[in-house]
LOLUMGU-130290 format. One record per residue: residue number from 1; x, y, z of N, C-alpha, C in turn. Coordinates in steps of 0.05 Angstrom, whole numbers, plus 5000, padded with zeros to 4 digits. Layout:
% residues N
[pt NUM,[X,Y,Z],[X,Y,Z],[X,Y,Z]]
...
END
This chain:
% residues 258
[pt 1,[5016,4976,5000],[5000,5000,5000],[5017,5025,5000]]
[pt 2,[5035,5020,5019],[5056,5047,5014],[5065,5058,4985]]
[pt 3,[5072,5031,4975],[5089,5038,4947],[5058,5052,4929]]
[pt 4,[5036,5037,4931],[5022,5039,4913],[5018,5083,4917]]
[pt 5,[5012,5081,4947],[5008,5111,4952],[5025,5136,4940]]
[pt 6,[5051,5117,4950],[5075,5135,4935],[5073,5135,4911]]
[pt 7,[5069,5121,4894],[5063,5120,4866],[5043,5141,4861]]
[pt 8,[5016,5143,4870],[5004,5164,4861],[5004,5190,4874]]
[pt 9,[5020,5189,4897],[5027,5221,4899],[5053,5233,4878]]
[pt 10,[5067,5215,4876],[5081,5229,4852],[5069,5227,4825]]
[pt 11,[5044,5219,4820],[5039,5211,4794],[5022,5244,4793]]
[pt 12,[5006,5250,4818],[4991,5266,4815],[5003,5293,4817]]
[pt 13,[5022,5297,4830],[5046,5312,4833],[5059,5325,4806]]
[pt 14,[5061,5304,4788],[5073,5302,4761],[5048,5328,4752]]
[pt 15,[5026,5315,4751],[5005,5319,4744],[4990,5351,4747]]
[pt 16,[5009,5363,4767],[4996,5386,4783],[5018,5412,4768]]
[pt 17,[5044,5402,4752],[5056,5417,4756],[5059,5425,4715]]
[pt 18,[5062,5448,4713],[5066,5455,4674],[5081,5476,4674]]
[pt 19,[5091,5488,4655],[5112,5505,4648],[5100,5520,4626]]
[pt 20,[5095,5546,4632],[5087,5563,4609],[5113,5579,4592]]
[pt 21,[5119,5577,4562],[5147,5583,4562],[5136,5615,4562]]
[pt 22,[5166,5631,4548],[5168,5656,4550],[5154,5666,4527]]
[pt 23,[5139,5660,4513],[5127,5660,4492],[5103,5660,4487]]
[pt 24,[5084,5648,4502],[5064,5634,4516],[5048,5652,4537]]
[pt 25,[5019,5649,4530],[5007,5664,4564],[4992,5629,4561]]
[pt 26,[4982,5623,4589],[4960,5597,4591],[4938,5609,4610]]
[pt 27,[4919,5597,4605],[4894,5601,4616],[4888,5570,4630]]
[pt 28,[4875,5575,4662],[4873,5556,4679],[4843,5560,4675]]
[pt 29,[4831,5534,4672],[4798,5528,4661],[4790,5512,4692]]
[pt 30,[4770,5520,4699],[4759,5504,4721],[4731,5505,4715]]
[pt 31,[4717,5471,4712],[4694,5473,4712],[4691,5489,4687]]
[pt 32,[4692,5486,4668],[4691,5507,4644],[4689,5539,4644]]
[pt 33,[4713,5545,4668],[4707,5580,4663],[4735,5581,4668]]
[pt 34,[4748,5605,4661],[4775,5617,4659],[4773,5633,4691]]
[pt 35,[4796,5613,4707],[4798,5621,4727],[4827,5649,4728]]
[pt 36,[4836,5637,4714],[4868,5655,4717],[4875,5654,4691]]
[pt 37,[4899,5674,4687],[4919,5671,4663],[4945,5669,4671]]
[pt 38,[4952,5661,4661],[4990,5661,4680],[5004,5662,4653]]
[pt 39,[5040,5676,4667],[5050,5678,4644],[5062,5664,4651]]
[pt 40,[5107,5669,4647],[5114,5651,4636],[5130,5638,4666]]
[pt 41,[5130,5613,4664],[5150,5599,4696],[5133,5575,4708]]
[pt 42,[5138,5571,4719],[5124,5540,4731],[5109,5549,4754]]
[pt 43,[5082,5530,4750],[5059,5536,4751],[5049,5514,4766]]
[pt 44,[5023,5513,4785],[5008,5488,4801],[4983,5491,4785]]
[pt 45,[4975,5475,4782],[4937,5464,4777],[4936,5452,4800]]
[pt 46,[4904,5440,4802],[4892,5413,4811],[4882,5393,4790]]
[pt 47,[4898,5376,4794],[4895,5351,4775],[4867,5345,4772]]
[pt 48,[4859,5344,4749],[4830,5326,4732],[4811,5351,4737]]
[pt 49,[4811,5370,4754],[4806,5386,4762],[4808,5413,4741]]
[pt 50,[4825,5423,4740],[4841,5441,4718],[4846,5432,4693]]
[pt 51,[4845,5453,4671],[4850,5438,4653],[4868,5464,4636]]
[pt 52,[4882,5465,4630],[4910,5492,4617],[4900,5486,4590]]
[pt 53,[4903,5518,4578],[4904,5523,4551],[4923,5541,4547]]
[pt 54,[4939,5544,4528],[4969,5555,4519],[4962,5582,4496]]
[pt 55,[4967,5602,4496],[4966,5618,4477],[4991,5624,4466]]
[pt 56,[5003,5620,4441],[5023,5624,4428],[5020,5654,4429]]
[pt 57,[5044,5677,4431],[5043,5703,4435],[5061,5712,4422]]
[pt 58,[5065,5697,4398],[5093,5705,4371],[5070,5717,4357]]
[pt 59,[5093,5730,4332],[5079,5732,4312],[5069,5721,4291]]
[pt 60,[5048,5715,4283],[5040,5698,4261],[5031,5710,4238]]
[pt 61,[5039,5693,4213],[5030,5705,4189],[5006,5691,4167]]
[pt 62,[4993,5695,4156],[4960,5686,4150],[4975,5696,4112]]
[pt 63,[4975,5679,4104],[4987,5676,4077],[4960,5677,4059]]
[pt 64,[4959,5702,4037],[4934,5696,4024],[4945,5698,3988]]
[pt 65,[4948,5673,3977],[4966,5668,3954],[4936,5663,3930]]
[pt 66,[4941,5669,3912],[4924,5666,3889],[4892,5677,3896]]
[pt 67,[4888,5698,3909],[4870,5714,3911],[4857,5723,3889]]
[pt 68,[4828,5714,3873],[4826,5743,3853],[4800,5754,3857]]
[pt 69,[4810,5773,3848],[4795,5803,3858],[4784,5814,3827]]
[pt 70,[4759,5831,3827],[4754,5842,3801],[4757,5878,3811]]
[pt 71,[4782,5892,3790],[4774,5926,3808],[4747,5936,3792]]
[pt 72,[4746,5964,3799],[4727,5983,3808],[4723,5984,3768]]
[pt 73,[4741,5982,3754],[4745,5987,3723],[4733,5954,3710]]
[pt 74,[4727,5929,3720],[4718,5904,3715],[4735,5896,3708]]
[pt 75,[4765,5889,3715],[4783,5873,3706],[4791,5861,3726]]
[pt 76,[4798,5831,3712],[4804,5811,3735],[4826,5809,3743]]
[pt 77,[4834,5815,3768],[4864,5808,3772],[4869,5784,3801]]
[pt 78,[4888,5780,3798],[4899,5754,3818],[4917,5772,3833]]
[pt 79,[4922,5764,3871],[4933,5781,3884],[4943,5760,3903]]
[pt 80,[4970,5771,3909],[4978,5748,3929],[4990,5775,3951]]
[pt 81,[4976,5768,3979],[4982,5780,3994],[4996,5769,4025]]
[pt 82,[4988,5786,4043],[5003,5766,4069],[4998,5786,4095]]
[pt 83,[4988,5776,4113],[4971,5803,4141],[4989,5775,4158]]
[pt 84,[4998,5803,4178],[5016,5789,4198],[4992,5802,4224]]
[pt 85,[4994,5775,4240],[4983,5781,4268],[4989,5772,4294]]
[pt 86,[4979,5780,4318],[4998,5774,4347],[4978,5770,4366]]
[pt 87,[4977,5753,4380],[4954,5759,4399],[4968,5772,4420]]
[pt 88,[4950,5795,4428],[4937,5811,4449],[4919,5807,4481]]
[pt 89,[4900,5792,4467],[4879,5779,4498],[4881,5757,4498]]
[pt 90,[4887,5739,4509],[4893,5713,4507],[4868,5701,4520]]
[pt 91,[4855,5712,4533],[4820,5702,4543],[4800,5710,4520]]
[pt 92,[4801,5737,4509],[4789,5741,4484],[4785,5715,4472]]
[pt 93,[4810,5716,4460],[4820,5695,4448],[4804,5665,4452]]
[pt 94,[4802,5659,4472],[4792,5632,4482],[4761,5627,4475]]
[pt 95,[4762,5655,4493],[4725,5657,4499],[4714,5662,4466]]
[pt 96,[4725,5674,4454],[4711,5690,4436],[4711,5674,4404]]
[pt 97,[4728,5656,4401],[4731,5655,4377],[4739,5621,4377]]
[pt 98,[4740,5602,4356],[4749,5571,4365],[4780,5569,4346]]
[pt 99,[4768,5573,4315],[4793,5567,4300],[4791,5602,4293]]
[pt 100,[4817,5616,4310],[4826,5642,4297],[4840,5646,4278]]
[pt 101,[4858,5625,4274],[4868,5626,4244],[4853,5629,4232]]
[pt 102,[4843,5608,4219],[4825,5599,4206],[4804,5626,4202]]
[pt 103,[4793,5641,4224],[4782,5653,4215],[4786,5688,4203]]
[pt 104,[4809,5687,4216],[4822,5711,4197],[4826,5701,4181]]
[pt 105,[4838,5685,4161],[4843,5673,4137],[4824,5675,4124]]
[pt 106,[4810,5670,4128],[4769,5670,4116],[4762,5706,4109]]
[pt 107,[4775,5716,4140],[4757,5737,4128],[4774,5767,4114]]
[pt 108,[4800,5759,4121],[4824,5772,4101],[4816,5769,4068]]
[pt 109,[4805,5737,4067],[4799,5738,4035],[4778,5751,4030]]
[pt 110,[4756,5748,4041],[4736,5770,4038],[4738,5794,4031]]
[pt 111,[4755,5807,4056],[4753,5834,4058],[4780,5852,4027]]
[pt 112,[4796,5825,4020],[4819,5833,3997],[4793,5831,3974]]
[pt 113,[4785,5826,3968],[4768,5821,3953],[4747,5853,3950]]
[pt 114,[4729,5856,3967],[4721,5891,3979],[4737,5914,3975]]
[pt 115,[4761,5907,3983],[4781,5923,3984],[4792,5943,3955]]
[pt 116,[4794,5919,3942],[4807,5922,3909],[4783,5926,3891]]
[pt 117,[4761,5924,3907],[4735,5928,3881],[4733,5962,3879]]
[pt 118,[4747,5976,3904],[4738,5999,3909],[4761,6026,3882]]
[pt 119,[4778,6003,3876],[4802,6019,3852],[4803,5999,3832]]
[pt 120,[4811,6022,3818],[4810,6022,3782],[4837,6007,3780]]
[pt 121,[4841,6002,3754],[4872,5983,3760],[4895,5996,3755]]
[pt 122,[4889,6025,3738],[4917,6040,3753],[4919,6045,3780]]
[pt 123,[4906,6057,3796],[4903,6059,3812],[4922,6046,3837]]
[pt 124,[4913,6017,3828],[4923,5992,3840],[4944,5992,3832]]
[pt 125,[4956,5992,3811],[4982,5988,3811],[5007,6009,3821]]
[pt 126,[4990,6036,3830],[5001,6064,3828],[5002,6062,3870]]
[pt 127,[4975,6047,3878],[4968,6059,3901],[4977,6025,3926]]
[pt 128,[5000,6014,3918],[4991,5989,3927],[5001,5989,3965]]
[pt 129,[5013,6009,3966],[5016,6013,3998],[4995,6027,4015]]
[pt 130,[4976,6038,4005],[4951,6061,4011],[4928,6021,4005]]
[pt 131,[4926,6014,3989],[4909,5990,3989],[4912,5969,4013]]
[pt 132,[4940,5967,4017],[4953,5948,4034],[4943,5957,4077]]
[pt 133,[4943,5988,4075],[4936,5998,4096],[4909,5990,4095]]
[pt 134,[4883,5997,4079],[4862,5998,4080],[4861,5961,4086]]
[pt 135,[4873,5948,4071],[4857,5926,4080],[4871,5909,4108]]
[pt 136,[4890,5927,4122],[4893,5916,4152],[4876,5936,4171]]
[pt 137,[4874,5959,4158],[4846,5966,4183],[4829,5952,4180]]
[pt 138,[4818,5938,4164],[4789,5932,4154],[4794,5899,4176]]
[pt 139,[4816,5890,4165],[4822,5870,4185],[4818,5878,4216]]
[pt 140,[4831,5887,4225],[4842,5899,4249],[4812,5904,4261]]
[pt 141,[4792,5917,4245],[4778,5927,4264],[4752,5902,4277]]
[pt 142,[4754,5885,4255],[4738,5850,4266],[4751,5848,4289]]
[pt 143,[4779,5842,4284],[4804,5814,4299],[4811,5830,4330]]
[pt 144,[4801,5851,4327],[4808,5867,4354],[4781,5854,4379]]
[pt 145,[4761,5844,4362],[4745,5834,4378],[4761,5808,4400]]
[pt 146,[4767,5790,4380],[4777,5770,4383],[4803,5769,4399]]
[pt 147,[4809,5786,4411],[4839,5795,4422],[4871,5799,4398]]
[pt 148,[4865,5798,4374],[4881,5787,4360],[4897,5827,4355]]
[pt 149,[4915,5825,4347],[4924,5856,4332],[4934,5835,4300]]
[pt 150,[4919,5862,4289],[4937,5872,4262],[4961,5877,4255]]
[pt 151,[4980,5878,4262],[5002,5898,4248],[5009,5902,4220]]
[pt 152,[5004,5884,4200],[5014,5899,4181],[5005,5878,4156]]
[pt 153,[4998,5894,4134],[4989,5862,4110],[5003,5885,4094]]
[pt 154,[5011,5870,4074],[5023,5872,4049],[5019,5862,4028]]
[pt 155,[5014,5872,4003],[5010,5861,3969],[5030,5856,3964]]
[pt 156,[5032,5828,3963],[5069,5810,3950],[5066,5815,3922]]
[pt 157,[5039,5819,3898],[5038,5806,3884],[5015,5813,3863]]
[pt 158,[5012,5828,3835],[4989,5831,3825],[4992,5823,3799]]
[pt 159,[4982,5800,3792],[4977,5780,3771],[4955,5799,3755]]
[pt 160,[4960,5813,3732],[4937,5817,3702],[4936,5803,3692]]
[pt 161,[4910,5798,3672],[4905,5775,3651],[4924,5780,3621]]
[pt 162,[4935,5761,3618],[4953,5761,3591],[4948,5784,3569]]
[pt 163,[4923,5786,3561],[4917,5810,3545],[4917,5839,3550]]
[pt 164,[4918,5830,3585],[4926,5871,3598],[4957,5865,3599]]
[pt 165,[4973,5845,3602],[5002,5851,3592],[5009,5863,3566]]
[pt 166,[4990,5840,3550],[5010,5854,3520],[5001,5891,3523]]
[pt 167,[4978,5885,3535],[4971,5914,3518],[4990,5944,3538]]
[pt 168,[4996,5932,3569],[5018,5951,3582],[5046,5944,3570]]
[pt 169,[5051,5926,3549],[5074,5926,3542],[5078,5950,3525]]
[pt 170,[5055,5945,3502],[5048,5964,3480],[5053,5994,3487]]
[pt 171,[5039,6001,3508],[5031,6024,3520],[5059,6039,3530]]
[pt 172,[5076,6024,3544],[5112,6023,3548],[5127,6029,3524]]
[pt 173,[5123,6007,3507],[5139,6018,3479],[5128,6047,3470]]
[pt 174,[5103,6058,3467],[5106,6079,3455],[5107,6098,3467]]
[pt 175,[5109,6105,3495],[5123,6119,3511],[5149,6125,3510]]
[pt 176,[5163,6098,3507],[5197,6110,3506],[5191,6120,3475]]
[pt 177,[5184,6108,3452],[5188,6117,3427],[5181,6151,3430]]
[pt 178,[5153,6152,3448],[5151,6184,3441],[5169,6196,3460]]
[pt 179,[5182,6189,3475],[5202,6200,3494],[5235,6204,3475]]
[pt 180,[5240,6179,3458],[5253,6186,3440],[5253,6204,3417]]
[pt 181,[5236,6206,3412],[5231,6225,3389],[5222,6255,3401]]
[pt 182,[5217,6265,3422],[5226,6291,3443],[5254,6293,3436]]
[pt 183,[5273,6282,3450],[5293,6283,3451],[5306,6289,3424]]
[pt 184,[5297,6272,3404],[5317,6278,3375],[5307,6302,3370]]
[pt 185,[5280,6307,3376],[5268,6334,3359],[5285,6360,3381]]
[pt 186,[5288,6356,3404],[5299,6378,3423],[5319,6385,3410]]
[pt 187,[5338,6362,3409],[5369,6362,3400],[5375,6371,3372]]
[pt 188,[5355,6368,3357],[5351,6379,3325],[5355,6411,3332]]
[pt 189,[5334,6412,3340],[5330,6451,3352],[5353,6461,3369]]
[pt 190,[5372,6449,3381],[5383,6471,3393],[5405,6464,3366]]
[pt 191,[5409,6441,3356],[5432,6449,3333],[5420,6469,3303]]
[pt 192,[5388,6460,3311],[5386,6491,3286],[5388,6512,3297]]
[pt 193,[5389,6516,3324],[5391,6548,3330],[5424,6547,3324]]
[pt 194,[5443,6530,3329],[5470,6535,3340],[5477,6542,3301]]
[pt 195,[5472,6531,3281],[5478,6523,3250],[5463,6551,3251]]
[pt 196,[5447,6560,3254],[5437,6595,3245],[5448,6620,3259]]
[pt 197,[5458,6602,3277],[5491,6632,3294],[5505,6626,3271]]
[pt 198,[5515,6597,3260],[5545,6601,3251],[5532,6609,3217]]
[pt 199,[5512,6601,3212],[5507,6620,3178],[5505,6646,3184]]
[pt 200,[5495,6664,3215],[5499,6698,3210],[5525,6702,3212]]
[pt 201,[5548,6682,3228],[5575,6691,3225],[5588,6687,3188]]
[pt 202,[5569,6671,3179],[5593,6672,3159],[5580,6691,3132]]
[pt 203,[5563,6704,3145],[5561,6725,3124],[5581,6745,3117]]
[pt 204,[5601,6747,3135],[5629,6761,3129],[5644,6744,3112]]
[pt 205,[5648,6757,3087],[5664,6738,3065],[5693,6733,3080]]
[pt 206,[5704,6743,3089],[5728,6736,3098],[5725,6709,3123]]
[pt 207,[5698,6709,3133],[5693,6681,3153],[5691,6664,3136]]
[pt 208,[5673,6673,3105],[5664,6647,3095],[5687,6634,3079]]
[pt 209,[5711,6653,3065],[5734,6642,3061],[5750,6627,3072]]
[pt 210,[5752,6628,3105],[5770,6616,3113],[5750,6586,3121]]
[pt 211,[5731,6592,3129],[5711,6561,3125],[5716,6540,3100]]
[pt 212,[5718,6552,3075],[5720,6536,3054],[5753,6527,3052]]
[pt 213,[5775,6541,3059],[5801,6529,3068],[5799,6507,3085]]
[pt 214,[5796,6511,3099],[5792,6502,3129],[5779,6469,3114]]
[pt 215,[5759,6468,3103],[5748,6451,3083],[5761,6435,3065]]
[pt 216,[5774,6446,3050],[5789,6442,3027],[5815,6422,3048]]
[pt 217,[5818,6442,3068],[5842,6424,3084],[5838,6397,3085]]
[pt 218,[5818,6398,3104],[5801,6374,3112],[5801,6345,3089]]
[pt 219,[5791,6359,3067],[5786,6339,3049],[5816,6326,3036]]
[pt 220,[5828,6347,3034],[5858,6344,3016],[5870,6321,3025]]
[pt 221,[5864,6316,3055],[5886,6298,3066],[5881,6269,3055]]
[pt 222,[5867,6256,3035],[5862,6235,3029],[5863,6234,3000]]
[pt 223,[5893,6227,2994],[5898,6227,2967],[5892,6228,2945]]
[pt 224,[5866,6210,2952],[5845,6194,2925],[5828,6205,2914]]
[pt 225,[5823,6233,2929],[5801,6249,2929],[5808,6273,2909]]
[pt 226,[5784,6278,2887],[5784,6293,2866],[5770,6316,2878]]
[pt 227,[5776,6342,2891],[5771,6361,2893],[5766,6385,2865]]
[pt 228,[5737,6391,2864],[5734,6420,2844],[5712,6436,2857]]
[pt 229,[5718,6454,2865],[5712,6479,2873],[5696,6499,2858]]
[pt 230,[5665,6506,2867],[5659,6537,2862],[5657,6550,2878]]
[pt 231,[5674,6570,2867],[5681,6582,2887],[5664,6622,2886]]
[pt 232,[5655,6629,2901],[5636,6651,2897],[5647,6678,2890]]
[pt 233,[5640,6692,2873],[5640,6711,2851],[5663,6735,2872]]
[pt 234,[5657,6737,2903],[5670,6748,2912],[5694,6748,2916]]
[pt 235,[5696,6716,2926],[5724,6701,2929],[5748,6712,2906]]
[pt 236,[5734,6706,2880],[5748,6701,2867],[5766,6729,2850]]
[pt 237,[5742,6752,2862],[5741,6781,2851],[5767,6787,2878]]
[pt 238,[5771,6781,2897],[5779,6785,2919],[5817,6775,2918]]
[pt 239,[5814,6758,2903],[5838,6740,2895],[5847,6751,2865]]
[pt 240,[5832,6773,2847],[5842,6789,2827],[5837,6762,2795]]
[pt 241,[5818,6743,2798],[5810,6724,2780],[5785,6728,2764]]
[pt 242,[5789,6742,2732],[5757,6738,2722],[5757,6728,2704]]
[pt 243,[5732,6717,2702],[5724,6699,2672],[5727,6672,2686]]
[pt 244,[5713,6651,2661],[5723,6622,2664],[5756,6617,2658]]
[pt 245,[5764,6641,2646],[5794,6634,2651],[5805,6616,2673]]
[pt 246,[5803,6635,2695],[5799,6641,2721],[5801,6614,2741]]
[pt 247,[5782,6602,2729],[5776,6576,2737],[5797,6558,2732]]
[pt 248,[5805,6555,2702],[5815,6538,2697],[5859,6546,2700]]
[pt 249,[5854,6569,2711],[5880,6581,2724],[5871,6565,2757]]
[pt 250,[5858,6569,2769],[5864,6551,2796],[5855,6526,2796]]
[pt 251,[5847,6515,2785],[5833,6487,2780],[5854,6472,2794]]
[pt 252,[5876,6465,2778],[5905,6449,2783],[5911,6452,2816]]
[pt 253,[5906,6485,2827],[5914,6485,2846],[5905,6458,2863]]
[pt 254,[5879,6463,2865],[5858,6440,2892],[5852,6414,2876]]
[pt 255,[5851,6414,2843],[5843,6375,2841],[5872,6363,2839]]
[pt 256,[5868,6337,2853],[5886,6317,2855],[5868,6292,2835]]
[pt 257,[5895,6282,2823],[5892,6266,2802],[5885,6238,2823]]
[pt 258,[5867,6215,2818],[5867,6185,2839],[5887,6171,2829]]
END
């Protein structure tokens, strides 16, 4: 009888004693009501009597992958998102709700769904941190019942239908094209302004002479090249040359034979 006694005082002993980690709040159930909560360290019950429930007090994340949503403009899009949450009341919690995952999960898809009907699909693609807020208040303000907090959801992810790709591809190309063609036409204009300074400079025959040297230089240096020259009525009045004579007196000078 001794042994047997000893046996169940340590059995019940065993039985009396749990460890809530640092992580963890537990709720002590008597008779089906929440007598206490305790946090973290070693703890007594009464055996068969008590019955412990554990609240995980990390953060958890509620994954919502291949979501689709139609926006406010009737186009269908697919959304992969993700609402992180923590519990807060750990009796809330108990009393209030059975599967909390589960039911944020449920009603996150819902409410992503509400959310994105309310924008157009630029919009959405322009506004996706202002969407992302709206749909953790919308969360937040159920799950607060439930003891749960919100902190934070995020859009991982916005899937268009194949034919709104090609057509934002389209829409991309002729943007840079018209963005290119700004640019050549800018660059045209400031070199026609810069080419209409240098034609009022060379209205001085003595500019425009040394331009056509300067020319003649240029070209000369490549042996093969048959240089003939007209040369303007001034030039040539200026250099003491008239008639087609004239011509065929400097000709020799500037052509090179190939």
């Amino acid at each position: 009888m001794t042994i047997v006694g000893g046996t169940l005082a340590i059995l019940l002993l065993a039985a009396s004693i749990y460890i809530v980690q640092q992580w963890e709040k537990a709720a002590i159930i008597r008779f089906g009501r929440i007598i206490k909560i305790v946090d973290t360290g070693l703890h007594f019950r009464i055996p068969i009597i008590d019955s412990i429930q554990k609240v995980d007090l990390r953060m958890q994340t509620v994954d919502l992958r291949g979501q689709s949503a139609i926006t406010k403009d009737n186009i269908s899009v697919g959304i992969d998102a993700v609402v992180f949450m923590k519990i807060e009341d750990a009796e809330k919690l108990i009393l209030r709700i059975k599967d909390y995952y589960n039911a944020v999960s449920k009603y996150a898809q819902t409410s992503i769904r509400n959310v994105i009907g309310r924008y157009s699909l630029d919009d959405l693609l322009e506004s996706r941190e202002e969407i992302a807020k709206s749909l953790k208040d919308v969360i937040d303000e159920l799950s607060k019942d439930w003891g749960i907090d919100i902190t934070r959801a995020e859009l991982q992810d916005i899937s268009l239908p194949t034919d709104m790709k090609r057509a934002f591809a389209v829409q991309a190309e002729a943007e840079r094209e018209s963005k290119a063609v700004l640019v050549k036409a800018k660059a045209e204009l400031e070199a026609s302004v810069m080419l209409s300074k240098a034609a009022a400079n060379m209205k001085d025959p003595n500019a425009m002479q040394l331009r056509i040297l300067s020319t003649v230089n240029d070209v000369s240096k490549d042996q093969s090249n048959t240089i003939i020259l007209a040369l303007p009525l001034e030039t040539l009045k200026s250099a003491g040359i008239q008639g087609v004579a004239s011509l065929s007196a400097i000709r020799p000078k500037y052509e090179q034979a190939p």
